[in-house]
Each structure stands twice: as structure tokens, then as C-alpha cells.
C-alpha positions in Angstrom: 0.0 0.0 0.0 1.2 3.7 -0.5 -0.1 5.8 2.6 -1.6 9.1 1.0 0.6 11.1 3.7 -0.1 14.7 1.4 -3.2 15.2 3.2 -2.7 13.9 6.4 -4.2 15.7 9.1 -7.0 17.1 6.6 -10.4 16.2 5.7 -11.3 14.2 2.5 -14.4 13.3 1.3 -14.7 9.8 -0.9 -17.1 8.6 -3.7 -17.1 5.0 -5.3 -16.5 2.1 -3.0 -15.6 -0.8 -5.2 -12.5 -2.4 -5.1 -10.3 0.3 -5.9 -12.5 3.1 -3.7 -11.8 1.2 -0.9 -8.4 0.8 -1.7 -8.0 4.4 -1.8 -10.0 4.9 1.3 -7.5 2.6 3.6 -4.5 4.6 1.8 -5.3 8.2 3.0 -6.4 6.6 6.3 -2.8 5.3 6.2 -1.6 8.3 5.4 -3.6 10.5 8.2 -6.4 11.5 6.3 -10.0 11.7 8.1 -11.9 10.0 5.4 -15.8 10.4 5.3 -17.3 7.9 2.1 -20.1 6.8 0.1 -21.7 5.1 -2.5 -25.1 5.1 -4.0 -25.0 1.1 -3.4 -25.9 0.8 0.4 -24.1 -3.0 -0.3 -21.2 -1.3 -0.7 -21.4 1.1 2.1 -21.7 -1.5 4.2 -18.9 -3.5 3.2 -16.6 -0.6 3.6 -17.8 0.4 6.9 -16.8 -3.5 7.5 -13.4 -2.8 6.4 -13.2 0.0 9.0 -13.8 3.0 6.6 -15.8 5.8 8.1 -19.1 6.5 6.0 -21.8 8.9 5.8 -24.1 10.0 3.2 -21.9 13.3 1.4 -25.3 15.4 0.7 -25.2 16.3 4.7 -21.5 16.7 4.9 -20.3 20.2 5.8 -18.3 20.5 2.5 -16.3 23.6 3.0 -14.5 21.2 5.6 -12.8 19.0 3.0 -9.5 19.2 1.8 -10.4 16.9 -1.5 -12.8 15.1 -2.5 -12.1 11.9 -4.5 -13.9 10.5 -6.6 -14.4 7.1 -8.7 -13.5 7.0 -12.2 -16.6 5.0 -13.1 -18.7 8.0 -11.4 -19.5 10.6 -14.2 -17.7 14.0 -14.1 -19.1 16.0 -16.7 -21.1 14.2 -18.7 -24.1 13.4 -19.2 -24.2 15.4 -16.1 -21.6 15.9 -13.2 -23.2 13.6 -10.4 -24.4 15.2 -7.3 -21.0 14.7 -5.2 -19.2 16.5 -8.0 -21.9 19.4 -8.2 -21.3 19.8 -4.0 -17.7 20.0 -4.0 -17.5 22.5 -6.9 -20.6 24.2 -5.1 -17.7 24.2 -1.9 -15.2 24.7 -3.8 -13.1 21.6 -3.0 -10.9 20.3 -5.7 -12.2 17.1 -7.4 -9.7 14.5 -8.0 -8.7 10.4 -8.2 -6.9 7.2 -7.4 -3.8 8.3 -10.5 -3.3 11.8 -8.9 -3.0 10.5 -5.3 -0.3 8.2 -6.1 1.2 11.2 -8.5 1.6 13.1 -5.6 3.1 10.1 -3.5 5.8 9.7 -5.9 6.8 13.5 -6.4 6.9 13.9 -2.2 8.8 10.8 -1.8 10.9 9.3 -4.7 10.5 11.8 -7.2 13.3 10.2 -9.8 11.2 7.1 -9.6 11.0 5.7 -13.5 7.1 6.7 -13.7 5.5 5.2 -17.0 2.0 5.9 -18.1 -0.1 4.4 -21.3 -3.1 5.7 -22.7 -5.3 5.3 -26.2 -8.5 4.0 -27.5 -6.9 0.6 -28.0 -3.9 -1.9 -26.8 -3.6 0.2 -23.6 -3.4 -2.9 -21.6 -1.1 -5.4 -23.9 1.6 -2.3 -23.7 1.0 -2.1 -20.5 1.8 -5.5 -19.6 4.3 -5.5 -22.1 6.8 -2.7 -20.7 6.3 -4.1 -17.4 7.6 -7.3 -18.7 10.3 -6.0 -20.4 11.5 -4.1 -17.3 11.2 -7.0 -14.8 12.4 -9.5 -16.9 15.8 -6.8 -16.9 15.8 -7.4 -13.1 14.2 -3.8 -12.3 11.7 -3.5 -9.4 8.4 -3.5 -11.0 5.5 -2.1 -10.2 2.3 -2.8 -12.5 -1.0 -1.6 -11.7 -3.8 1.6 -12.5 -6.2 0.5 -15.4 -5.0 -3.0 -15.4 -4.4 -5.2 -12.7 -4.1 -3.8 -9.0 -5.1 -0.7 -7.9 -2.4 2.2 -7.7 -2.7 2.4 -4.0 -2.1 -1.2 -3.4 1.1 -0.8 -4.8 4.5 -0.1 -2.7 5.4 3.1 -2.2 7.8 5.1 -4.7 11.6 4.3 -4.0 14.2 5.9 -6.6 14.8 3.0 -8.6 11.4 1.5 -8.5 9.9 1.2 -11.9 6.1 2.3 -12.3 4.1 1.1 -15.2 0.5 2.4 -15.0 -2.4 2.0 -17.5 -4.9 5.1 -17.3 -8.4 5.4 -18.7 -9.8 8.5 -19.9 -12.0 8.5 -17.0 -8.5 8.5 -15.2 -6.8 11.2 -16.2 -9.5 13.4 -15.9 -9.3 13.5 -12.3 -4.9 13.7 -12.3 -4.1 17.0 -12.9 -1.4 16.9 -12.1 0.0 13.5 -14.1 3.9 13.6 -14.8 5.5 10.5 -16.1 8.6 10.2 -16.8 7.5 8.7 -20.4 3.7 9.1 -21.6 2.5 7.3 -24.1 -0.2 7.9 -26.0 -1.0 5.4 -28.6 -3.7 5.8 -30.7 -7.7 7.5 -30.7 -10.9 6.4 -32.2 -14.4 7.1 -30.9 -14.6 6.1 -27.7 -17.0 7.1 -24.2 -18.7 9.5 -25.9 -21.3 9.4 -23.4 -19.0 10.4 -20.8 -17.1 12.9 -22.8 -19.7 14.5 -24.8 -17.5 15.1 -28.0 -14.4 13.4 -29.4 -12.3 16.8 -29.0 -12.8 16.5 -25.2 -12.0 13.0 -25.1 -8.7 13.8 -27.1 -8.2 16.6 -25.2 -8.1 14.4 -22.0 -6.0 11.9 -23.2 -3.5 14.6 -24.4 -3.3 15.6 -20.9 -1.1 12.4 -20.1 1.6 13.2 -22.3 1.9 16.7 -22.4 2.4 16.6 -18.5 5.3 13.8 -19.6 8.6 14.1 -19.5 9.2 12.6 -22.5 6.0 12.1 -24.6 5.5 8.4 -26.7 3.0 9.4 -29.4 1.3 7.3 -32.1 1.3 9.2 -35.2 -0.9 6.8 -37.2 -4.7 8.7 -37.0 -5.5 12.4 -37.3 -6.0 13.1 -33.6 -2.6 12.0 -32.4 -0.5 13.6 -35.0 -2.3 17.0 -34.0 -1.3 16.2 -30.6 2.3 15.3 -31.7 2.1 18.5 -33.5 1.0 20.3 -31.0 3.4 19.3 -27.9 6.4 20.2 -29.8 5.4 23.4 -30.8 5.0 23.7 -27.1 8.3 23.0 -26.4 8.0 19.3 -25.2 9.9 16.3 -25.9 8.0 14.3 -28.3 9.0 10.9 -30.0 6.8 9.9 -32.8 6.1 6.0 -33.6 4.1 4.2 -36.3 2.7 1.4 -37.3 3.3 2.0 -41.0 4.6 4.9 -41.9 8.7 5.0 -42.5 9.5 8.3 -40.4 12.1 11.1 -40.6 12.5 11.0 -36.8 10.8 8.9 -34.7 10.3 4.8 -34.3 8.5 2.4 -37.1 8.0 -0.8 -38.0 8.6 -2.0 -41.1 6.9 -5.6 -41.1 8.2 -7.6 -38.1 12.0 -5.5 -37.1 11.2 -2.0 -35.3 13.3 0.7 -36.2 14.5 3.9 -35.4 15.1 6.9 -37.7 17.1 9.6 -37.1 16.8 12.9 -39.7 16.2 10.4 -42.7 18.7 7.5 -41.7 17.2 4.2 -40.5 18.3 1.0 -38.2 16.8 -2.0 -36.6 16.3 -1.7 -32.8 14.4 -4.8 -32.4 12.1 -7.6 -33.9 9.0 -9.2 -33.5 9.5 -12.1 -36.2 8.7 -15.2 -34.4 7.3 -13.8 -31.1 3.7 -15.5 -31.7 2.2 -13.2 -28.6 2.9 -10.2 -30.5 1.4 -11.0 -34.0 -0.2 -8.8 -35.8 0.3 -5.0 -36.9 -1.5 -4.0 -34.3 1.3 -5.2 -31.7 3.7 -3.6 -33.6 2.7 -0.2 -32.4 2.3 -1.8 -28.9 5.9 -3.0 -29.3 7.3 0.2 -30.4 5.7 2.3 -27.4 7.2 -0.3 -25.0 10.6 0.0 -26.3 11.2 3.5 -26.6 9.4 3.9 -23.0 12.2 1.5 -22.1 15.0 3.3 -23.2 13.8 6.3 -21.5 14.1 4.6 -18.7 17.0 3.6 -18.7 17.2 -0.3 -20.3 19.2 -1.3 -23.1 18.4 -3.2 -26.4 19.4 -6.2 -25.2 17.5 -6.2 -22.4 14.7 -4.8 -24.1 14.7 -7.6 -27.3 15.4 -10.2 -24.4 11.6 -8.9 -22.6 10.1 -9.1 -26.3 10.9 -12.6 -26.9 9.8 -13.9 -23.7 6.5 -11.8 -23.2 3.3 -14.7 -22.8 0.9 -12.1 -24.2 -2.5 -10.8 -22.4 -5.5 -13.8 -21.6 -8.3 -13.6 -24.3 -6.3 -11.2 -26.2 -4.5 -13.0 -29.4 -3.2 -15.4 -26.6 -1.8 -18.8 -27.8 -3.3 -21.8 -25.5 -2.2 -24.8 -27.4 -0.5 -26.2 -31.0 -1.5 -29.4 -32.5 1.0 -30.3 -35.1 0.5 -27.5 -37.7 -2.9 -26.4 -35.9 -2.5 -23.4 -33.9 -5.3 -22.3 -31.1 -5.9 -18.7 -30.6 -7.9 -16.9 -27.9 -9.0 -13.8 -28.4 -12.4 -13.8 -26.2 -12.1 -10.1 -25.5 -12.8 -9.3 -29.5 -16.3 -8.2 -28.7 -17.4 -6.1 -31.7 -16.0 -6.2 -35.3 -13.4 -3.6 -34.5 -11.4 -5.2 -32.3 -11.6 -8.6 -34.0 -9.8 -7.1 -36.8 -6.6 -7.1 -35.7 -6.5 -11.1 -34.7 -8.0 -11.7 -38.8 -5.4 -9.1 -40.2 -2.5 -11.0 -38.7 -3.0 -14.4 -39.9 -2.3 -14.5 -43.6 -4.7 -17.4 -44.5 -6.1 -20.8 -43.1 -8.1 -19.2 -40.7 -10.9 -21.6 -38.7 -12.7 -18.6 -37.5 -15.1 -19.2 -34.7 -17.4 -15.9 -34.1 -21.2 -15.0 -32.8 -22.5 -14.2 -29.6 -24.6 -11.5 -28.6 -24.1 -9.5 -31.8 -23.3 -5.9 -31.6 -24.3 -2.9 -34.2 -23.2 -3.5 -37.7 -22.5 -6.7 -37.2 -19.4 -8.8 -39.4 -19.8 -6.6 -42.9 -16.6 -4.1 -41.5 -14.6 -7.4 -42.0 -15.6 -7.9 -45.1 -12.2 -7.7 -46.5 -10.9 -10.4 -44.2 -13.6 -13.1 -45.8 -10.1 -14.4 -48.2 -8.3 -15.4 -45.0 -11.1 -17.4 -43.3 -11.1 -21.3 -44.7 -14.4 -21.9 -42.5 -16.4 -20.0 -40.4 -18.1 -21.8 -37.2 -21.2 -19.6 -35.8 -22.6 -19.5 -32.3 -25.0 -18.1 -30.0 -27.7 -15.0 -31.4 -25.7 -13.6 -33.9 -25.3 -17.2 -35.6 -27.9 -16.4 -38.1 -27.1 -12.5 -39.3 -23.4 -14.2 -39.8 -24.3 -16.4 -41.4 -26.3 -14.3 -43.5 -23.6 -12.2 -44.0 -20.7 -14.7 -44.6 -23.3 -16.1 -47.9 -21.3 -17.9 -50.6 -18.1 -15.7 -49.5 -17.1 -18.1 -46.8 -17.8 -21.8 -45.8 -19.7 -21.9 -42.8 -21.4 -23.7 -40.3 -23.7 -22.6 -37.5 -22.1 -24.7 -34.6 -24.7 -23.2 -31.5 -22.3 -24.0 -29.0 -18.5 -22.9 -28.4 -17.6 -26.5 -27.3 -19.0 -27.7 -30.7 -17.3 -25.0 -32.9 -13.9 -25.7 -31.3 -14.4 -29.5 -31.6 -15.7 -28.9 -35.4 -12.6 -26.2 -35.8 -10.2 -28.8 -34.6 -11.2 -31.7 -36.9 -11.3 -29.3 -40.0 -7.9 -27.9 -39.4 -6.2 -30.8 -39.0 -7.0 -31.8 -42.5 -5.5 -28.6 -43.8 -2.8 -29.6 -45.7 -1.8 -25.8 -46.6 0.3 -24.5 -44.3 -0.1 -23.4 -40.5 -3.7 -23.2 -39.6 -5.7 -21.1 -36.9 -8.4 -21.8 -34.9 -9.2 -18.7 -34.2 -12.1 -17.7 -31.3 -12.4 -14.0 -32.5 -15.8 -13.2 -32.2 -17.3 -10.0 -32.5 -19.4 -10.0 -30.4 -20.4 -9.7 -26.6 -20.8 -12.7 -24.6 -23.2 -12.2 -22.4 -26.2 -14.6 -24.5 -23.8 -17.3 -23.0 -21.3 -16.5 -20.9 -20.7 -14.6 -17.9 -17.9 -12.4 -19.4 -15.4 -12.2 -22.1 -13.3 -14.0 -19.8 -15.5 -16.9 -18.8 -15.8 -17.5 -22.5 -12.3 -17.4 -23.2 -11.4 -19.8 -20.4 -14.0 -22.4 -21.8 -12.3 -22.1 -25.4 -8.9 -22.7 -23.4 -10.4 -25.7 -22.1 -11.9 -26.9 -25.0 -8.9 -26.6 -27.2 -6.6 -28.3 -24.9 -8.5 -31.1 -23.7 -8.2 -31.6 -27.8 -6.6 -35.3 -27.7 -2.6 -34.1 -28.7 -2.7 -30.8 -28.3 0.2 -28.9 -26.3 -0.9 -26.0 -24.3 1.5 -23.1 -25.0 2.4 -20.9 -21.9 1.3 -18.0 -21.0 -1.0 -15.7 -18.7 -3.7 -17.6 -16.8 
């Protein structure tokens, strides 16, 4: 835990128990704090006043006594509306902030030289994540990963000089650290995203930009509009930006040119690392993840070797392109968390052909026609769940399908298809654009019943990785 110790001796009021709000609460009680909290959940209340956390309902609280107030990132801040906490401590003019800014705080009292890096973007926040954090254990740093992903900042130990910080932030995040400073920012890409809870996609940018241009050294993605404004914009302003892509062979900056990662220097190019034959990092998609965890890595102080060293041996993200088992030339990929047509895209772009796609579920807007131009990589299609009839509807003569109901039956029918391929590597792939929740739990649930599936599979090797 890192004891909140800037505002001991004051007041703070808390929204949001869940895992994390309670988290926070026990860390500015460690550090002093007289914390008053609440939820609208009276479950929740009462499992935090369990935990020893003092709680009353905020619309009688004498706000002008607060120090702070902080507040949940799930809780809405300015849109649709501010909620009613937010409206009573700018009514009281208390400053409104969250988990990300506490520990920001932390670090600058205490180990302000602490290697502090933060990742942000629409999409593959949580692979690069993981991925630098990786990289920088596996190099023998002390590591700590947490924010967006994984454990809650304030469960983490406290800032020391040479202990490494990786942190994943949301949107929702940054919005209530004002004062963010990594020591590297990355931001790595934007698309429409939490409209509803940013009202426009300016503001959303605009918050995300926040991350990096209170960075040290800012990691941007050049590869949509909205970054390369941002990129654009930070260096007029004077700050250190470092440019990466996908795609696109830079004057200055960091690409990737198929599988090696390079680095270009006013025109001049060179290989800084690879991805050719790191299977959890398939895909163009990763290449951008890739290049934002090396450079992040430099800044902080590792070297090549230890950085291609952390490549090679990264396991990959459960339900996200990860590799649970090999049959011979049959290779089993789950990527469970694919839950619209978007973000199944990337698993269908980086499998060149022989693909045993297994997709359906409960289907989302617009269905399967975005991945229209993937249809020449898919050798069968195997349909589940609600969506298995607009699929299949939409697959028509342009794929070979089958609608399998089940995801036991598809993996089983998958399997046996596969393994008469006689082309090459093939995939079964669980991709499937759509949400789970016709039958499964979660995301999760249905990506740990493909995993089981696939390797109960008489002969097949499970690969590993994260479980």
C-alpha cells in the first residue's frame, strides 16, 4: 500500500467504493487522512464500513471542511451530467480528484526520480502495458504494474528511486490527475470512444493529451489524425515528443517495417528490435504496442538487449490473441475479449490465410460486414449463440460456414477441419465479435472455456502463458 501522507491531518471526502474506492480509502487513512465515504450502493457502504472505513451520506456533509474530494472514475464527471457529489464540492469549492493523482503526488513527495511510465489510447492500452512491465522486470528492475489494469495504484508499494512504475490510465483517469507527470507518456492511438461520458471526441482527445503533455518525454502514435495534431502540437510547445508508427517509414521517430522495429534519425534508419517469431505479438496491431514499450524502455534507462530479451519472452494478455495450445501444424488462438467487429480485426489481419474462425454471440451494431475484407483469409467459419444467423447471413457464398450453436461444438468442429489442412499453418481462431453475455458470464468466462476446449483436444500442447 502507499499511505496518501499529502493530506494527512485534513479532511477528504470519498465517492465510489468498489474495489479500488476502498483501496483508496485505507491509503489516506494510512496516510492520516480523516476519510468520510459513500456510495449510491448501500451493499457497498456496508462492506466498507466493515473494512473499518468511516461512512456517511456526502449530501449532509459540511463540504467547505474537505481538503479533496475523491472521486471514482466509473462515477461521471461532466457528462451526461456531473453527479451530485461533483456538483457539492464545486458548489464548496473543493478540488475534485482520483486514485492516479493521489499516487502522483506520492511519488513526487517521496521518490520523485522514480521511472514513472504511463499508457493511454483507445486501443492496446493494456497489452503495452503488460508488455513494458515485462520488459522491465524480466531486466531485473523493481516492477510495479497496476492503475487501469491489474491492482489498484494504491495497493502498490510506495515510490523508491529505482522502482519502476508502469501504470495504464483510462480516460476517465486522467481526468481526475491533474497533475500527471511520467517520466515517459504514451499515448498510442484514438478512435471514438466514451462519448457518453465525454460528450464530444475533441474533449476525449483533449483528455487523453493531458497524459503526455504533462510527460517528460512524450510516446505518441502518429498513425490517426488526432494523435498527429497532438504530436504537433506538444512540440510546438516546447516538449519532448518521440513519434512512432505502425506503418509509416519516419524522418525521426520509431517504425515498423513488417516484423523489425526501427529507429530513424533525420532520414537514416536502423533496426532496434524484432518481432519475427514472437507469436504473442502477432499482428500490426502489436507492432505499435511493441514500439511504445521499447522506446518507453529506453527512456528509462534499459538497453536493447534487455529490451529484445523482454520481447521474446512476453506470454501475451489472456483472451487477447493469446496462444493456448499447438496441435501439429494447428494453432489455437484466444481472443475472447474481441467483442465487436473492430477489435476482431486485428487477430483476422495478422493471420495471412487458413483461418478456422469461430465468431457469434450477442451480436453488436453492424455486425461482421466491416470485416468484409478479411472473408479471403477465413477457410471456414463456425457460428454460435444469437448472432449465428445474421453471420451467417452475411458470410453467404463468400465463406464456408457452419452454425455450430455451441463454443464446445465450434472448437471441436474447428479442430477436426484444421487438421486436414494440408496448406500450411492453420488457426483456430475464437475472435468473435461479439459480446458474450447470450452465453457467458464475461469475455473472460468464454475465453477460459475455449482454453479448455482446445486443450483437452486429444494431442494438443498447451502453450504458456497468462492464466
Amino acid at each position: 500500500m502507499i499511505p496518501a501522507a499529502s493530506f494527512s491531518g485534513k479532511r477528504v471526502s470519498l465517492f465510489g467504493l468498489g474495489g479500488s474506492g476502498i483501496a483508496t480509502a485505507h491509503a489516506l487513512i494510512a496516510g492520516g487522512a480523516e476519510v468520510l465515504a459513500w456510495d449510491d450502493n448501500p451493499d457497498s457502504v456496508a462492506k466498507a464500513a466493515a473494512a473499518g472505513i468511516t461512512t456517511g451520506d456526502l449530501r449532509a456533509a459540511d463540504w467547505p471542511l474537505f481538503a479533496a474530494f475523491v472521486l471514482s472514475p466509473g462515477v461521471p464527471l461532466t457528462h451526461p451530467k456531473p453527479h451530485w457529489t461533483v456538483e457539492l464540492a464545486r458548489g464548496a469549492g473543493v478540488e475534485v480528484i482520483g486514485d492516479i493523482e493521489l499516487f502522483c503526488r506520492e511519488r513526487i513527495s517521496r521518490a520523485p526520480a522514480a521511472p514513472f511510465i504511463a499508457i493511454t489510447g483507445t486501443n492496446g492500452k493494456s497489452t503495452t502495458t503488460a508488455l513494458t512491465a515485462h520488459i522491465v522486470k524480466s531486466a531485473g528492475r523493481d516492477t510495479q504494474m497496476g492503475g487501469n489494469i491489474g491492482r489498484a495504484i494504491m495497493t502498490l508499494d510506495p515510490p523508491e528511486p529505482a522502482r519502476h512504475y508502469v501504470v495504464e490510465c483510462s480516460s476517465y483517469q486522467i481526468d481526475l490527475a491533474p497533475s500527471i507527470n511520467p517520466t515517459a507518456g504514451i499515448l498510442l492511438n484514438l478512435t471514438p470512444d466514451h462519448l457518453d461520458r465525454h460528450g464530444t471526441m475533441a474533449h476525449y482527445a483533449s483528455i487523453k493529451e493531458r497524459l503526455v503533455a504533462g510527460s517528460d518525454t512524450a510516446i505518441v502514435g502518429v498513425d490517426d489524425s488526432w494523435c498527429a495534431q497532438i504530436a504537433d502540437r506538444l512540440e510546438r510547445a516546447g516538449r519532448q515528443v518521440i513519434r512512432i508508427s505502425k506503418r509509416l517509414p519516419l524522418t525521426d521517430g520509431y517504425f515498423a517495417d513488417g516484423t523489425n522495429l526501427m529507429e530513424a534519425v533525420h532520414g537514416r534508419y536502423s533496426r532496434v528490435a524484432f518481432l519475427e517469431g514472437i507469436g504473442s505479438l502477432r499482428g500490426q496491431h502489436n507492432a505499435q504496442n511493441a514500439l511504445a514499450a521499447v522506446v518507453a524502455c529506453l527512456k528509462v534507462g534499459l538497453d536493447l538487449g534487455e529490451i529484445q530479451a523482454g520481447l521474446e519472452s512476453f506470454p501475451g494478455l489472456a483472451h487477447r490473441m493469446e496462444q493456448v495450445g499447438r496441435k501439429d501444424h494447428v494453432l489455437f488462438v484466444n481472443d475472447s475479449k474481441a467483442t465487436n467487429a473492430d477489435a476482431a480485426a486485428p487477430a483476422l489481419s495478422s493471420f495471412a490465410n487458413r483461418i478456422y474462425w469461430i465468431a457469434g454471440g450477442l451480436p453488436k451494431e453492424g455486425g461482421i460486414e466491416p470485416l468484409r475484407g478479411f472473408f479471403p483469409r477465413i477457410a471456414k467459419a463456425y457460428l454460435i449463440g444469437e448472432a449465428a444467423p445474421a453471420f451467417a447471413a452475411t458470410l453467404g457464398e463468400a465463406v464456408p460456414y457452419e452454425i455450430s450453436g455451441t463454443l464446445a461444438a465450434a472448437v471441436e468442429h474447428a479442430a477436426n477441419d484444421a487438421a486436414k489442412d494440408t496448406g500450411g499453418e492453420a488457426v483456430v481462431l475464437l475472435s468473435p465479435a461479439c459480446a458474450s453475455f447470450d452465453q457467458f458470464k464475461n469475455f473472460e468466462v468464454r475465453g477460459e472455456a475455449f482454453r479448455q476446449a482446445a486443450t483437452a483436444i486429444d494431442g494438443v500442447k498447451p502453450i504458456g502463458g497468462p492464466r
